[in-house]
VEXMAR-630914 format. One record per residue (C-alpha): residue in three letters; chain; z, x, y. Coordinates in steps of 0.001 Angstrom, whole numbers, plus 500000, padded with zeros to 6 digits. Example, Ala and Ser with C-alpha at 12.3 -4.5 7.8 and 13.67 -1.06 7.14 Angstrom:
// VEXMAR-630914
[site "Ala","A",[507800,512300,495500]],
[site "Ser","A",[507140,513670,498940]],
//
This chain:
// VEXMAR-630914
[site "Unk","A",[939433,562029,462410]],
[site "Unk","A",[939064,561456,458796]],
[site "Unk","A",[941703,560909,456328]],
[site "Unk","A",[942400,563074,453107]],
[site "Unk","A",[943400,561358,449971]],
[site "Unk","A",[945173,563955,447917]],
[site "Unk","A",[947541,563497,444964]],
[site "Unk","A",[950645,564803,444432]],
[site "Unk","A",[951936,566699,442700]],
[site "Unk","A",[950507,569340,445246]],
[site "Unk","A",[948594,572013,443524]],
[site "Unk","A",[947888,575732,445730]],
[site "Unk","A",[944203,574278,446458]],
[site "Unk","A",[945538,570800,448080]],
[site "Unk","A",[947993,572870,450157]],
[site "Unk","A",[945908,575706,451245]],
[site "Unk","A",[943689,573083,452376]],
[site "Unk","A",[945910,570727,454602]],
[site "Unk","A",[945720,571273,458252]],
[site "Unk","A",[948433,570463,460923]],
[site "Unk","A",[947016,567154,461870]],
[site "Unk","A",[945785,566174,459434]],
[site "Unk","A",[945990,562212,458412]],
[site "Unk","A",[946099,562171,454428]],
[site "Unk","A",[946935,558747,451867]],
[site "Unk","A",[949024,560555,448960]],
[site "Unk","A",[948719,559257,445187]],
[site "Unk","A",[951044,559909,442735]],
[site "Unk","A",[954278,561022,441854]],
[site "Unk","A",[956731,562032,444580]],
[site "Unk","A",[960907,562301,444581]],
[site "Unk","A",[963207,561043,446921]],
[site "Unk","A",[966214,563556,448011]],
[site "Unk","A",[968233,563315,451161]],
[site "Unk","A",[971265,565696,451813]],
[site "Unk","A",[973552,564994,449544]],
[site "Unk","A",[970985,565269,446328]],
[site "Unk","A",[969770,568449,448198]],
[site "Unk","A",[973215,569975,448052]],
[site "Unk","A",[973770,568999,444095]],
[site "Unk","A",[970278,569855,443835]],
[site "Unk","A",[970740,573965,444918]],
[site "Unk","A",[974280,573939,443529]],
[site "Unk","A",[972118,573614,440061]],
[site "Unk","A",[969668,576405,440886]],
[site "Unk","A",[972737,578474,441792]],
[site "Unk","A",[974859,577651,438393]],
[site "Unk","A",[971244,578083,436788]],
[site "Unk","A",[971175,574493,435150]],
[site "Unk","A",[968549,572348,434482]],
[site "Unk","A",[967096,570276,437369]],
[site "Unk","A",[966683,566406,437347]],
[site "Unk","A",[962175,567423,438270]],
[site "Unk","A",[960030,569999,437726]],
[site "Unk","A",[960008,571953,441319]],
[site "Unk","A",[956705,573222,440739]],
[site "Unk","A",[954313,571600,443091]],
[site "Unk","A",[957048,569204,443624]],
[site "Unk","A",[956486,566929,446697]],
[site "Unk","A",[960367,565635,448331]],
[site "Unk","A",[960065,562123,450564]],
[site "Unk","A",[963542,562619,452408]],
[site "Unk","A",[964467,558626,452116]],
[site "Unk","A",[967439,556561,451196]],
[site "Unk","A",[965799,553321,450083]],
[site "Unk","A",[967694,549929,451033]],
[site "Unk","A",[968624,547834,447833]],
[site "Unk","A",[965069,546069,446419]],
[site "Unk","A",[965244,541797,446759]],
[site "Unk","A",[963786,540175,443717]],
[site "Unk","A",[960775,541193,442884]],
[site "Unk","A",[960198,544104,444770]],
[site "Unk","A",[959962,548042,443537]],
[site "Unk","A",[962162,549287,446187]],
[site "Unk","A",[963733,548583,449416]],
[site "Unk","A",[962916,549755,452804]],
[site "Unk","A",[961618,552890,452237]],
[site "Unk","A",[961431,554870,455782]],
[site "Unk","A",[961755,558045,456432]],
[site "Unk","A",[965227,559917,457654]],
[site "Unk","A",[965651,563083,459740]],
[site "Unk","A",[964928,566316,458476]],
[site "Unk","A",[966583,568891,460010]],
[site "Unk","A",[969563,568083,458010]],
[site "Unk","A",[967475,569350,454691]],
[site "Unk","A",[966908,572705,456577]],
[site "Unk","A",[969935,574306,454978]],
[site "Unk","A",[968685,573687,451584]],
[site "Unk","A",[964739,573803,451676]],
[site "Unk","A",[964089,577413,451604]],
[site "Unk","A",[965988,577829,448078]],
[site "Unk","A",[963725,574891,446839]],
[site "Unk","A",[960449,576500,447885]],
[site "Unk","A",[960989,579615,446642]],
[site "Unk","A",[961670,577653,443331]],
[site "Unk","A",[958566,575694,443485]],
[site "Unk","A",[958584,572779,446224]],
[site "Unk","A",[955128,572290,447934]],
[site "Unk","A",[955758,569728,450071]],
[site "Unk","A",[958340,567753,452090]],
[site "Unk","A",[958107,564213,453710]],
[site "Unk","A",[960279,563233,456716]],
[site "Unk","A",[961101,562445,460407]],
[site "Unk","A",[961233,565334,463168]],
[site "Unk","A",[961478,569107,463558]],
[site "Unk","A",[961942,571592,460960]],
[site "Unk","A",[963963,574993,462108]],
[site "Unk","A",[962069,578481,462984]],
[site "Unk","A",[963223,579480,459559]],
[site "Unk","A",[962334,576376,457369]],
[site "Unk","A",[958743,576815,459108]],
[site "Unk","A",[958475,581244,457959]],
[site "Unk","A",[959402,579803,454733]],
[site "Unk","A",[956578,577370,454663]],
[site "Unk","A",[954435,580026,455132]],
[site "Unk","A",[956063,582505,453134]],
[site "Unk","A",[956365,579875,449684]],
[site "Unk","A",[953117,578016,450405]],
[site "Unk","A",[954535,574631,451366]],
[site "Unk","A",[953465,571526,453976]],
[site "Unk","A",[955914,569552,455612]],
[site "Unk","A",[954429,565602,456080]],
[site "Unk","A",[956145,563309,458637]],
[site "Unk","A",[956037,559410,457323]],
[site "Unk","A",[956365,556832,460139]],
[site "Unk","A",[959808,556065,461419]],
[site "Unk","A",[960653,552105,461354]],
[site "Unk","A",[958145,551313,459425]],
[site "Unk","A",[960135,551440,456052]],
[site "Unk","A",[959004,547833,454787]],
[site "Unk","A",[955716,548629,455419]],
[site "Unk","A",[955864,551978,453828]],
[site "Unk","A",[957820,551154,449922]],
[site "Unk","A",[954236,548504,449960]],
[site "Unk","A",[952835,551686,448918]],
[site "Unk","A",[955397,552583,446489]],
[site "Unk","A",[954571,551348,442732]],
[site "Unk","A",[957541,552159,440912]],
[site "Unk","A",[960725,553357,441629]],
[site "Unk","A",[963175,555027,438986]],
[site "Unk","A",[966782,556425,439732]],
[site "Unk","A",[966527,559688,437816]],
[site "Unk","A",[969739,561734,438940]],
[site "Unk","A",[972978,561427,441144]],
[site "Unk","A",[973118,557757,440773]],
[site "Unk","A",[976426,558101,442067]],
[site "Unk","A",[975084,558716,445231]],
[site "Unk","A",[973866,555201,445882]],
[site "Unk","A",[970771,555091,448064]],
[site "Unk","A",[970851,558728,448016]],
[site "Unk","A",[970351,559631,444169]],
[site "Unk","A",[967564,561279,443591]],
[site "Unk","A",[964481,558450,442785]],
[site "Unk","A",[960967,559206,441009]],
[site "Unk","A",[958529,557948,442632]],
[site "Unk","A",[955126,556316,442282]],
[site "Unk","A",[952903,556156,444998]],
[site "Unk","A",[949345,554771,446323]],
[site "Unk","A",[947853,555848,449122]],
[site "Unk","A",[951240,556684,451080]],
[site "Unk","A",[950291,557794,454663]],
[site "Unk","A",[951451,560812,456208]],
[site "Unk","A",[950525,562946,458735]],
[site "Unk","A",[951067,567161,458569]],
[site "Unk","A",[952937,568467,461076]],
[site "Unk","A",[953876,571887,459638]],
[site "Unk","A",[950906,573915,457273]],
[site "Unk","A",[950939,576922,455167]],
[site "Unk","A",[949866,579023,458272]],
[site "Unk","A",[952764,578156,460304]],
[site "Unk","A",[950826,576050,462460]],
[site "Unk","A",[953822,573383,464287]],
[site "Unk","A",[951532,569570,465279]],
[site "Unk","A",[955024,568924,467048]],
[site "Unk","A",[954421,572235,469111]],
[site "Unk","A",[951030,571568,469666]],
[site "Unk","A",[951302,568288,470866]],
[site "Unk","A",[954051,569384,473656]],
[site "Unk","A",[950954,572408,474381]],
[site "Unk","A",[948570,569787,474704]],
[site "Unk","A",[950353,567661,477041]],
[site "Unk","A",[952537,569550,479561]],
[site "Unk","A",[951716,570659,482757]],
//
């Protein structure tokens, strides 16, 4: 299987084209958002105030960097669980989000909305956080510092690997491993 270099922001084309399965190296600028930002992130949308990022073809790695040593960019940069984004990534795609980077399942309804909004949900490699911010260039707090490892971070990246588990058609690679496998 080949892999797709594509560069984020994600535009319709680059969406409509990933595949569950798909092995892709992402360049560019991505955000970093775990629950809490999430939560201050949709209370703005609700109060109809400014956010931090453009949403529109916004990609969201779902990360809470450890603190950089000297000389690095960032931390250990690995991946955290998803499923805890779930209550607040509908209201973000229907405002513009196109794709989301994380660990593990995404609910039935996260999934419709996918489809619905046009979105791809990426899985990064759990444990492998050192070896994952290598591919992170620069690194720059841009909202919620007060959130510690969880503010909300701009991100540069090169050739960040990820692997599409959930595509615009509602296709699940989670699901269809489990298919491929039981008996």
């Amino acid at each position: 299987m080949s892999t797709k270099k594509i560069s984020a922001p994600f535009d319709e084309k680059t969406v409509a084209d990933l595949k569950s399965g798909d092995s892709v190296l992402i360049t560019g600028t991505i955000y970093t958002a775990r629950d809490a930002a999430h939560k201050c992130l949709t209370e703005l949308i609700e109060q109809k105030k400014s956010l931090p990022f453009e949403l529109r073809g916004a990609v969201v790695y779902y990360v809470g960097p450890s603190p950089e040593k000297p000389g690095q960019v960032i931390g250990s940069a690995g991946p955290t669980t998803s499923y805890r984004m779930d209550a607040y990534s509908t209201l973000l795609m229907q405002h513009g989000l196109k794709g989301m980077i994380g660990k593990g399942k995404r609910s039935p309804a996260v999934i419709d909305a996918m489809k619905n909004y046009r979105a791809v949900y990426l899985a990064a490699t759990g444990g492998a956080g050192a070896l994952l911010s290598k591919c992170i260039k620069k690194s720059e707090i841009i909202a919620f510092e007060e959130l510690g490892p969880e503010a909300v971070r701009r991100l540069e990246v090169e050739n960040f690997p990820a692997i599409v588990i959930n595509d615009i058609h509602g296709n699940d690679l989670y699901d269809e491993g489990i298919k491929k496998y039981a008996r």
